[in-house]
N, C-alpha and C positions, 0 to 999 in steps of 0.2 A: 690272335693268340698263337705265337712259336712255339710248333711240337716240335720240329725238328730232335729234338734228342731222342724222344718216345717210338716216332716212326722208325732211326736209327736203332733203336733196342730191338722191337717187332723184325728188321730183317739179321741183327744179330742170334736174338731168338730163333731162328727159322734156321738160320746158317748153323748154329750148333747142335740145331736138333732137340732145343732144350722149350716145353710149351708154355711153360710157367714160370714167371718169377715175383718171389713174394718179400714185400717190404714189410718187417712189423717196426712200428715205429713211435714212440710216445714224449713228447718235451722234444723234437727234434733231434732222440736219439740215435738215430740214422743217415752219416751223411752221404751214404750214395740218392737216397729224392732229390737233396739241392742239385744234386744232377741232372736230374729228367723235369722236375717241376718249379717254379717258384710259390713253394708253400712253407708258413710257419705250422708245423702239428703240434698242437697242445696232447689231444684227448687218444687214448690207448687208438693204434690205426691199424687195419692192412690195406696196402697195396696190392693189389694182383693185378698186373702186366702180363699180358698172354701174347705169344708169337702170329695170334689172327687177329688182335687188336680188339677182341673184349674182354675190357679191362674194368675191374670192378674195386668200389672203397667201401670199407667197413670202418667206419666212424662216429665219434660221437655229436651230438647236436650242433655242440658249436664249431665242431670244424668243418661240417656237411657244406656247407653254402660256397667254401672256397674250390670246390671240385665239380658244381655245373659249369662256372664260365668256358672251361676245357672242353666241354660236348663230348667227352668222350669215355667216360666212366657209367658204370651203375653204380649208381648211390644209395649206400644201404646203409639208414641211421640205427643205432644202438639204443633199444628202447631197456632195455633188461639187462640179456650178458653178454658181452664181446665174444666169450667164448662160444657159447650156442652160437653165434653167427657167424664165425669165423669158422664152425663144423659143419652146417651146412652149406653154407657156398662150397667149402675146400672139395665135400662129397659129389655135389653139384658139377662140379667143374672137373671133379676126376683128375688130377693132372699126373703124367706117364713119366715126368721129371719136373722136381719143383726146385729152384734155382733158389739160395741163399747166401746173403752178404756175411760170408767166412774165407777170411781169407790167415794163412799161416805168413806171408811177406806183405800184404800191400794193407797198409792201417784205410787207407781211402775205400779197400773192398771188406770193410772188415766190419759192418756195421751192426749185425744182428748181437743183442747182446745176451749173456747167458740168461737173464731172466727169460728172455723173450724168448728163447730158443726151450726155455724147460715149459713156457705155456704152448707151443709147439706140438712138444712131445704129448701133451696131457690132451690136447684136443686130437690128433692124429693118433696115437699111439705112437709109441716108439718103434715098432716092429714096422708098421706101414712106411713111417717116415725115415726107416735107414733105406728103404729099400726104392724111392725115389727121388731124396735127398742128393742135393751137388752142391759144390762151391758157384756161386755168381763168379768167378772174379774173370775167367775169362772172357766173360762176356762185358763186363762192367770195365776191367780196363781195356778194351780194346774203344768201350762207349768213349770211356772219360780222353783217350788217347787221341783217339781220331777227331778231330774237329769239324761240327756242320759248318755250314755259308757263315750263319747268323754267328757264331763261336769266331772263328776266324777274322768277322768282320771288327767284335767288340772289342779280340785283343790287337788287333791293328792300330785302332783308335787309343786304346792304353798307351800299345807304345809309341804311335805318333804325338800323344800328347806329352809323355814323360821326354823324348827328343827335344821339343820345344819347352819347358821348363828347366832339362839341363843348359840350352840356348844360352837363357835366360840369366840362368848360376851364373855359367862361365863370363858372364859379361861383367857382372858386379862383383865376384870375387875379390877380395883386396886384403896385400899385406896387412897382418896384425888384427884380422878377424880370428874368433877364435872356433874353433869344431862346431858350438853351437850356434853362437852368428850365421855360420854357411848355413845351419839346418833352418832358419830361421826362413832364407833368402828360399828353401824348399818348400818349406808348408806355404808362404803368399804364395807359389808358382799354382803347388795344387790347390788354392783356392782359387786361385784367375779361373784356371783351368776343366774346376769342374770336378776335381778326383780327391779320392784319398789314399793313405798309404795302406798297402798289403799287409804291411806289418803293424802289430801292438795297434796303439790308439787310430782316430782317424786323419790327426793330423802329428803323429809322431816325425820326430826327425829320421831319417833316411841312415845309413850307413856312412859315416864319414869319420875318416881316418888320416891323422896327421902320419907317414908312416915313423918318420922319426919317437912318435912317442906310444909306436907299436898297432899292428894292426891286428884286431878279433871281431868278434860279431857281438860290440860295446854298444854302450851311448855314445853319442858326441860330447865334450870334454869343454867347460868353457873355459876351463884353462889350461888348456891347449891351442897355442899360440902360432899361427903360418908364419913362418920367418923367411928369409932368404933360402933358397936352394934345397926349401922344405920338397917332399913328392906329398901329394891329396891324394887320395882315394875315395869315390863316392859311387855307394851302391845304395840303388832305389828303384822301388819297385813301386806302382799305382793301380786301384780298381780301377775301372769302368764297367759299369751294369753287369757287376758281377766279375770281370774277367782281370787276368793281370797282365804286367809287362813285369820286367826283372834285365834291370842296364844300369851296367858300372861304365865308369870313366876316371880317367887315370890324368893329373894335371903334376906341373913342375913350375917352381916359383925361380923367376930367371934374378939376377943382380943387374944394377943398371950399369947399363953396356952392352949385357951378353946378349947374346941371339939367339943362344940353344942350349941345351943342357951340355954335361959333362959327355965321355964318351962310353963311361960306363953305365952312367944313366938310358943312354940314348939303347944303348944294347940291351937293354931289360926290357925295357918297353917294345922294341923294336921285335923282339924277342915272342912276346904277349901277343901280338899282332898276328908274326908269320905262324904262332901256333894256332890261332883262331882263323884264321886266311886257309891253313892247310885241313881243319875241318870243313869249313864250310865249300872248299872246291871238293872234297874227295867223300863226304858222307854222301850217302844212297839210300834210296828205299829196298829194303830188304838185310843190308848189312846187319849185324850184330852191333849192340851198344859197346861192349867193348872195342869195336873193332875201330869204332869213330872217337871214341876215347883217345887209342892211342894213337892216331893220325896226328892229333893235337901236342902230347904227353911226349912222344917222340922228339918232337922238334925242340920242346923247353929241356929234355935232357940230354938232349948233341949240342946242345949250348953249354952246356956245364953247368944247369942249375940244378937245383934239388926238384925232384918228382913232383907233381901236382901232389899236394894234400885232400884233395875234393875231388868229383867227379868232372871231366870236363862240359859237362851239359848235362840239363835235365829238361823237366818237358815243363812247359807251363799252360794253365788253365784257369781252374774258379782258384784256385791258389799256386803259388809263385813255384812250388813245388808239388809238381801235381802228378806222381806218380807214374806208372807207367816206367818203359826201360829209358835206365838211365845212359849217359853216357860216362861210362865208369870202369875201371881193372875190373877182369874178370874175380877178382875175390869178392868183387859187391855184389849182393843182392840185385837179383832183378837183370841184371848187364849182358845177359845173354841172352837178353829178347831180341826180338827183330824192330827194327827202327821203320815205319811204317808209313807212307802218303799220308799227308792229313794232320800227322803230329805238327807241335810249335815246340822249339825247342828254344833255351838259353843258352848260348854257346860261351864257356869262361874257362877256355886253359891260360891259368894263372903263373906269371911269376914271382913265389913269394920266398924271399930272405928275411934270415933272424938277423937279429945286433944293426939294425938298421939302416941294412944291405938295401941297395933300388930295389923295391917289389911293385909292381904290378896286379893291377885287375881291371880288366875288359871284356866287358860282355856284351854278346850282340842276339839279338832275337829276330827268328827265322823260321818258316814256312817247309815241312821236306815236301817235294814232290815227286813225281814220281820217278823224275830224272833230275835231280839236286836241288838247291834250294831255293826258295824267293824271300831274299834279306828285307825282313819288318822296319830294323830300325836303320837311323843314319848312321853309318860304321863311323867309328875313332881309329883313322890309320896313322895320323899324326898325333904328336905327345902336345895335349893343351899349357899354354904358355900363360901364368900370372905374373905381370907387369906392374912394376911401381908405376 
């Protein structure tokens, strides 16, 4: 059984100073647990996570059984009221700071919901509970941010697999398929392969974008047609045992004869590259998210194109966007956090044009460490070619 996240909370806990933190949780109301446990909770629950590692569940019948394989809880089933039991443990255990998922910016720390927060007040009092009460979210994104062995190792395997499946795209791509056709050649890839998509269903199409007939965060088009001198776009992201990848790749449909795109083509792209190229040498642990933002953001506008519209990177984890600081202008939320060892990051400074101008998207996922990065996926430094 993988604690690893549990024992990382326990010396988060320790390091904050903080001895308690309390999940109430019911129907899998709470998504910081898929963080620390793989548990489905039906029946009204608390969790208590304490920074010395006795940790205690208050549940009901039928969820009691999924918490001895762990070894590491007291099991206290609900024979009566949740609330009696939930008043004497909390008195029991005293705690000097009791840590709660509320958070005002990050929805991923934000889990405690007002119902649960007013059964709270009625078992503590409200007076006790202001006056030991704190936000989790410090501690919770620093969990969700920083990646154990085990984390690290699942989203490797995502994105080694999604690598090998785009492999696979680009080899049977072919004039006069149409946006869904391509997604078609995606879903067999993640079935070979074992994964599903991050996104919507578990075999939904992926993000694919004729740009000529405009790029958003659509469905694929089946009628929408690759033609000659069309540009693709295709963003896709996959689980594995829970974790993601998130990688785009950018293709140009040549005419027979050519060998390469036009010149203005070649400069967009080219473009996309050297701004992803100059994040990934110059980001640092410790930097500010802003700061690696505009590393990227820079170079796409001493080019002459328009601003990134998006963040240039975000972090990824149990979801493709997974909180934590981004890398974004400092007008975004969250952007002036510290960028940290341990994070996985998406790296995607985009080139995109309206009236179907060359646009761009390339993204590459990456490892910080403590002295730059270690690149996950296989980079796109050249523009992929479809050939009659």
């Amino acid at each position: 059984m993988n604690l690893d996240k549990i024992h990382q909370l326990e010396e988060e806990l320790t390091a904050q100073k903080i001895d308690t933190l309390l999940i109430l949780s019911r129907e899998d109301s709470d998504p910081v647990l898929s963080l620390l446990l793989p548990v489905h909770v039906v029946a009204q629950s608390a969790i208590i996570l304490r920074s010395n590692g006795e940790h205690i569940v208050i549940t009901g019948q039928t969820d009691a059984n999924m918490y001895k394989a762990f070894g590491i809880f007291e099991i206290i089933t609900v024979s009566t009221s949740f609330e009696q039991e939930l008043k004497k443990v909390l008195e029991r255990v005293n705690p000097s700071s009791l840590a709660l998922n509320i958070s005002e910016t990050d929805y991923l720390c934000d889990g405690l919901t007002v119902g649960q927060y007013s059964l709270l007040q009625e078992v503590l009092g409200e007076q006790k509970l202001s006056k030991i009460e704190c936000s989790s979210e410090p501690v919770i994104s620093r969990l969700r941010s920083i990646k154990s062995t085990s984390e690290r190792e699942y989203i490797a395997t995502a994105v080694e697999k999604t690598c090998a499946i785009y492999s696979e795209v680009a080899s049977a791509i072919r004039i006069g398929m149409s946006e869904s056709d391509i997604g078609e050649l995606f879903v067999a890839g993640m079935k070979r392969h074992g994964v599903v998509n991050a996104f919507g269903e578990p075999y939904s199409y992926p993000l694919i974008c004729i740009n000529r007939c405009g790029l958003a965060h659509r469905e694929p088009n089946p009628a929408h047609i690759l033609q000659v001198h069309d540009i693709l776009i295709c963003d896709f992201s996959v689980v594995y045992r829970g974790y993601c990848s998130d990688i785009a790749r950018s293709f140009f449909v040549l005419a027979p004869g050519e060998s390469e795109a036009p010149p203005e083509v070649l400069k967009a792209f080219n473009t996309t590259v050297s701004a992803i190229s100059a994040i990934l040498e110059g980001i640092q642990s410790g930097m500010k998210g802003y700061e690696a933002d505009a590393l990227g953001r820079s170079v796409i506008e001493e080019a002459g194109y328009p601003t990134i519209r998006h963040s240039a990177g975000h972090q990824l984890g149990m979801k493709v966007h997974d909180g934590g600081t981004p890398l974004a202008p400092p007008s975004r939320a969250l952007s002036e956090g510290r960028i940290q060892a341990g994070e996985i990051y998406a790296v995607e400074p985009t080139v995109i044009q309206d009236d179907g101008k060359p646009s761009f998207i390339v993204e590459e996922n990456v490892v910080v460490l403590e002295k730059g990065v270690h690149i996950l996926s296989d980079r796109q430094t050249n523009l992929w070619y479809i050939r009659r």
